[in-house]
N, C-alpha and C positions, 0 to 999 in steps of 0.2 A: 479102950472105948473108941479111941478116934482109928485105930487100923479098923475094929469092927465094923466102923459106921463107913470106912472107905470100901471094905470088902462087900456090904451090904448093895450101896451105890452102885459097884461096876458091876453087881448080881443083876439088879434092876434092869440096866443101863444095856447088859447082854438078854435080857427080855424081851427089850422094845425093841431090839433091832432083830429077834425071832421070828417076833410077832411081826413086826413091818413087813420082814420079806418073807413068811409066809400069806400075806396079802398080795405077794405080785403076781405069782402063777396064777390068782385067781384073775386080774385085770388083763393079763397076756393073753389069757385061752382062747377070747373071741379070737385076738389075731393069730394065735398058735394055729386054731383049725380055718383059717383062711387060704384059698389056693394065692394069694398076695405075702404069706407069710414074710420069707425073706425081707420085701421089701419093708413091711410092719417093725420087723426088728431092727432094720438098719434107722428108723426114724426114730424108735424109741433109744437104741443107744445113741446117736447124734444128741448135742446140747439144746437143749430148747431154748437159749438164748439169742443164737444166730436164728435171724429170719430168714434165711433160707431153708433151713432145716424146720422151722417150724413150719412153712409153706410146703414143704415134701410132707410132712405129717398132717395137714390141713388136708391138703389133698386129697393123702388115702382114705381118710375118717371121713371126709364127705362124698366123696365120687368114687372109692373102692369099696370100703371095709360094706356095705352094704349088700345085703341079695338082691336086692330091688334094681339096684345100680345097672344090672346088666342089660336094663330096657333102657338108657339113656342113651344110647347110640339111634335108637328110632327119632328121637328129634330131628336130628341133622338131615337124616333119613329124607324124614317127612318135607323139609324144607327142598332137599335136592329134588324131589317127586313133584314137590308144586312147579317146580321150572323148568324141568327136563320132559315131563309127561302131562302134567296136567290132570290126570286121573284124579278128583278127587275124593272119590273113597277110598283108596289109598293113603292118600293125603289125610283125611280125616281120619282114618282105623292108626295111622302111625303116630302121628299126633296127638291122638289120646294115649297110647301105649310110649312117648316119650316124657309128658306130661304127668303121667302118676308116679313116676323116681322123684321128679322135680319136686311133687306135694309132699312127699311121706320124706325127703329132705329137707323141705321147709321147716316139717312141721319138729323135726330132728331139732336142729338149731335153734328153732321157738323152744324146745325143751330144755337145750343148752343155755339159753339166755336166763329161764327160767330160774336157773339153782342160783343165780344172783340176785334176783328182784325177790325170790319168796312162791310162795305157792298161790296167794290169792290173783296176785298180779301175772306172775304165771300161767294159770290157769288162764287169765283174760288175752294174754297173748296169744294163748294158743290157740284158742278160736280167735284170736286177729287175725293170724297170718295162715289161720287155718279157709279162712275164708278169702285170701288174697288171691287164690285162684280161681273162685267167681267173681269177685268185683272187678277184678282184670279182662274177664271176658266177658262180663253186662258193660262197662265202660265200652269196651271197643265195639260189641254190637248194637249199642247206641248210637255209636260215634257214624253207624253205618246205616242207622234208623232201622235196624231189627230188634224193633220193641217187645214184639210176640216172645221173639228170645231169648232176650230179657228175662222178662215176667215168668216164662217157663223153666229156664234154665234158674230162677232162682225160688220158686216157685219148689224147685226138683229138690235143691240142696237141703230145702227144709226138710221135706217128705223124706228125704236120703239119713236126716242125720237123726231125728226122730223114730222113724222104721228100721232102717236097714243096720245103722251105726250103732244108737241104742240097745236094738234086738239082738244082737249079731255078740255085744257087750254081757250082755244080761243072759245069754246065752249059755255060751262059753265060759264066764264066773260060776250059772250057776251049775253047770258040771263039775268042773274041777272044785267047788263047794259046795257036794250036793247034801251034805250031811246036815246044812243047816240056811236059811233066808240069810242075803247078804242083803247088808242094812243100810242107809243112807241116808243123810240129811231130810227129812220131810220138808221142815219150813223154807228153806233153799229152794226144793222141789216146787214147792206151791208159789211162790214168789215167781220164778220161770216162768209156770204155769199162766197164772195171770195175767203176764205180759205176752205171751202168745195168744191168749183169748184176745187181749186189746189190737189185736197186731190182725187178728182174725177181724174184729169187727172192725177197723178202717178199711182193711180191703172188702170185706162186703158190701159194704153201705156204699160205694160207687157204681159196682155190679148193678144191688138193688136200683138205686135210683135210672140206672140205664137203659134197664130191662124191665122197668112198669112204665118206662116214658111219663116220669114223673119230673124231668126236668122243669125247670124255669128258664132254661134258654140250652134247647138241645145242640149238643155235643160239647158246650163252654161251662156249664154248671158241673157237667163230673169230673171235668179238669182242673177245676177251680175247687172240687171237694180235696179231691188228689191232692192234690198241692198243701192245701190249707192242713189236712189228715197229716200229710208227710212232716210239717213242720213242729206238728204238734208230738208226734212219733217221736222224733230225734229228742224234741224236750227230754219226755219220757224217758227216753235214753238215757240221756246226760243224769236223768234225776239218780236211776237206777246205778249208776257207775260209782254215784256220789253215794250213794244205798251202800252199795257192797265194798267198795273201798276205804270209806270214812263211818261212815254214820254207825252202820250194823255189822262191824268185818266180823262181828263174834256168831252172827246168823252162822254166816260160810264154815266157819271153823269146822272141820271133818269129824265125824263120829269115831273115837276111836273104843272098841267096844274091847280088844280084847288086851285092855293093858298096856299102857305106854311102852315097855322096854323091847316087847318083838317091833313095835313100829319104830322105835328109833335105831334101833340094830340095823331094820334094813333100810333105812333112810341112810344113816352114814354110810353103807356099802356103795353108795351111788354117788359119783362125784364126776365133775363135771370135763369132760373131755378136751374141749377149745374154752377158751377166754372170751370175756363179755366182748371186745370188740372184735375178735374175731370171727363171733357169733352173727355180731352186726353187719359185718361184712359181706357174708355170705346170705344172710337174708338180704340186700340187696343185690345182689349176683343172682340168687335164684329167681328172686321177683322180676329183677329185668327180662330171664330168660325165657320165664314162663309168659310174661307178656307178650314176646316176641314169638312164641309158638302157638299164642291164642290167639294170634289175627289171622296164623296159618288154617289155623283149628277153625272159626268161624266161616271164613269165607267158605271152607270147605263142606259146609252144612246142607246146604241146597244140592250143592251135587251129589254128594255120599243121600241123600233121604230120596233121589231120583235113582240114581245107580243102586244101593240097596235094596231098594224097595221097602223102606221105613217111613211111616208118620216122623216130619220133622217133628212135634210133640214128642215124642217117644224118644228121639235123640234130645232134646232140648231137654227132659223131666229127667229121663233115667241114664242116661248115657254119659251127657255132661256131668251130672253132680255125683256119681261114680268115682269118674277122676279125679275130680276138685277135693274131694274130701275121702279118700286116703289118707290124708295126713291123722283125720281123724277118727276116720275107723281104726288103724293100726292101732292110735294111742289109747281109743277109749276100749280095745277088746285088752291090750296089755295091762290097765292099770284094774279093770275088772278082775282080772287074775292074780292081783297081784290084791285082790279082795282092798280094794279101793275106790270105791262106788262113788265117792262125791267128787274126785276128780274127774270119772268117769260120766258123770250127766254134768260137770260143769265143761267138758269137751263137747258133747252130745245136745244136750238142751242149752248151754249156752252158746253153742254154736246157731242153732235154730233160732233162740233169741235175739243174736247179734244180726241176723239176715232181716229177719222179720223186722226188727224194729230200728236196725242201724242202713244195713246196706239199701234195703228196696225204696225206704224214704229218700235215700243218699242219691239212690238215682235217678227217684223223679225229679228231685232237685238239679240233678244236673243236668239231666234230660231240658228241664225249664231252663237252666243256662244255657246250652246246644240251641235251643229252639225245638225240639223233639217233644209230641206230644207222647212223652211217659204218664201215663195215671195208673190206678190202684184201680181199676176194673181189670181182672185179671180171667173174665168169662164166669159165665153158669156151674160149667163142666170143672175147673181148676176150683176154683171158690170153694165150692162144695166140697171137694176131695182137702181141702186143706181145713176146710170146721169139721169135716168129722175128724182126720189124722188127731187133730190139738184136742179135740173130747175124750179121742180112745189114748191117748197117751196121759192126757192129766188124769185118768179112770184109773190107769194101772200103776201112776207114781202119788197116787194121793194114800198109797197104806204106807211109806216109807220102805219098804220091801221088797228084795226082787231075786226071782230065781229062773230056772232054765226054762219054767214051760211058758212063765211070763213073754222072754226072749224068742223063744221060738214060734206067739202070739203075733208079736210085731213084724217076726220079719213074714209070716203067713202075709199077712195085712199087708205087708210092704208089695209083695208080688202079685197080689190082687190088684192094686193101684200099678204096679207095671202092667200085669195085660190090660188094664182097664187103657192106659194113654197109647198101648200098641195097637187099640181099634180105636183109637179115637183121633178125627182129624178137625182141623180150624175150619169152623165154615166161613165160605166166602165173603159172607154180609156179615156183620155183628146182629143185624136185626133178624137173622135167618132161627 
């Protein structure tokens, strides 16, 4: 009985270690078919205990092992270009092109940080840090009193992440599923929804009041709505955070339609690459960096829309928020595929979310601290393009359902509203 029960053991015992390492070839292969291989190998056999070695595999994993990676030399680029020549359309076309490795790395590492916090908090991260690359450049072209570009560049990121990001999502899932509707949270979806309508009517109601000359004290009452709107905005916010995190975490909870064991299968296959603080790390290395290449990027906007021949609008709406959110188109067309819709519109719609009702309040506020008149009058022309986007998008997520021709709706929609801001210019006067 007892040699049985040993022989049984070491039977076992020779399974798990089959099984083990027939799981490595599968973690190797990204770096097997890397033209960086060699060095991927010499990092994985090194001990992960010494820091140095793990800083040589930090390294590859974030500034190699990627394809995206190889536009990260245009940064430097761009910076040498602002001081040697001064061209800046140059400056600005390279600056964007160093700036989108930067995002879709961010937004790497907000994933990475992810597999330790959970999925609901997760999820909020990644439209945190998904949008750290707009508030970095509304902050600095505040700080320079380009308000217009502001409001439009953030203005853009909504339209970007609702149209182009969702579409592009809903798309692409629903090909690769076209045999059947990929399904997703509804009340989640309407809860979004909601708060983008709110988000809609503060910004109107300043427009309106500007444009009937319905004031009570012209130019100081719709700065004083602005304001008084934004504060009440942020509430909202906070109430919402306290909504999805504590109160209702079971609303968010993902629809799993087709059976717990395929979705846990492939959840375990995925594990996390760098450690929580090395995670950390590197979101502040990225953030520094991209801050530093959005003062390049900004300044260079006026010149590049001269040199070009582009509506500043047209860079500011569709140009900027292109780059900025990267991080969340890659993620939200990946996890689509991966027939996971509710993470996919918590990237998508709560990114849109976190703009409308965290950042743009965020900046009138500090605009009010700068002394910079920020308001939520965001023009006739913008206003209107942003209450119908939020109508036609709460239209097409209120069945809980979404397939390809849906996707390919949106992003129709999306390109309409680009040529729409490629003829369209700021007029002179607000009262024109």
């Amino acid at each position: 009985m007892q040699m049985g029960s040993v022989e049984k053991t070491d039977l076992e015992f020779e399974q798990e270690i089959l099984v083990s390492s027939s799981h490595v070839p599968r973690k190797m292969h990204s770096f097997e078919t890397s033209p960086f291989a060699p060095l991927a190998h010499v990092a994985q056999v090194l001990t992960p205990k010494r820091p140095r070695n793990r800083l040589l595999m930090n390294i590859y994993i974030i500034l190699i092992k990627g394809k995206i990676n190889v536009l990260l030399p245009f940064g430097p680029l761009a910076v040498l270009l602002h001081y040697l020549t001064g061209k800046h359309g140059w400056v600005f076309f390279f600056s964007l092109l160093g700036i989108i490795p930067l995002a879709e790395r961010l937004g790497y590492a907000t994933e990475q940080l992810a597999f330790y916090t959970g999925p609901t908090v997760g999820g909020l991260l990644n439209a945190t840090f998904g949008n750290a690359t707009e508030m970095i450049i509304s902050i600095y072209a505040l700080k320079n009193g380009m308000i217009r570009v502001v409001q439009q560049s953030l203005l853009g990121s909504i339209l970007s992440n609702m149209l182009l990001v969702l579409g592009c999502a809903f798309f692409t899932g629903g090909i690769l599923h076209c045999k059947k509707d990929q399904v997703f949270n509804k009340a989640a979806a309407v809860v979004n929804s909601g708060l983008l309508l709110m988000a809609v009517m503060g910004i109107v109601f300043p427009a309106v009041l500007h444009f009937t000359h319905s004031e009570v004290h012209f130019g100081k009452s719709e700065l004083a709505l602005s304001r008084f709107s934004s504060c009440i905005m942020l509430v909202a916010y906070a109430s919402y955070l306290v909504f999805q995190l504590k109160s209702h975490r079971s609303l968010y909870a993902p629809i799993d339609e087709e059976g717990g064991q395929n979705e846990k299968d492939s959840d375990e296959e995925e594990v996390p690459e760098i450690t929580t603080w090395e995670a950390i790390c590197w979101l502040s290395v990225l953030t520094v960096w991209i801050s530093l290449l959005s003062g390049y990027l900004v300044d260079a906007i006026q010149g590049a829309s001269d040199s070009l021949n582009m509506p500043v609008a047209f860079i500011s709406v569709i140009l900027l928020p292109i780059v900025g959110n990267a991080a969340e188109h890659a993620s939200a067309i990946m996890f689509a595929m991966k027939d996971k819709l509710d993470i996919t519109l918590g990237v998508a719609i709560g990114s849109s979310t976190q703009i409308s009702m965290f950042v743009i309040p965020f900046c009138v506020v500090v605009g009010w601290a700068m002394g910079q008149r920020m308001d939520l009058n965001f023009q006739l022309f913008e206003t209107a393009t942003l209450f119908i986007t939020v109508l036609v998008v709460a239209f097409m997520l209120q069945e809980g359902t979404a397939n390809y021709f849906k996707g390919l709706m949106l992003i129709l929609c999306y390109l309409i509203v680009a040529a729409s801001f490629f003829v369209h210019v700021d007029p002179s006067n607000d009262d024109d």
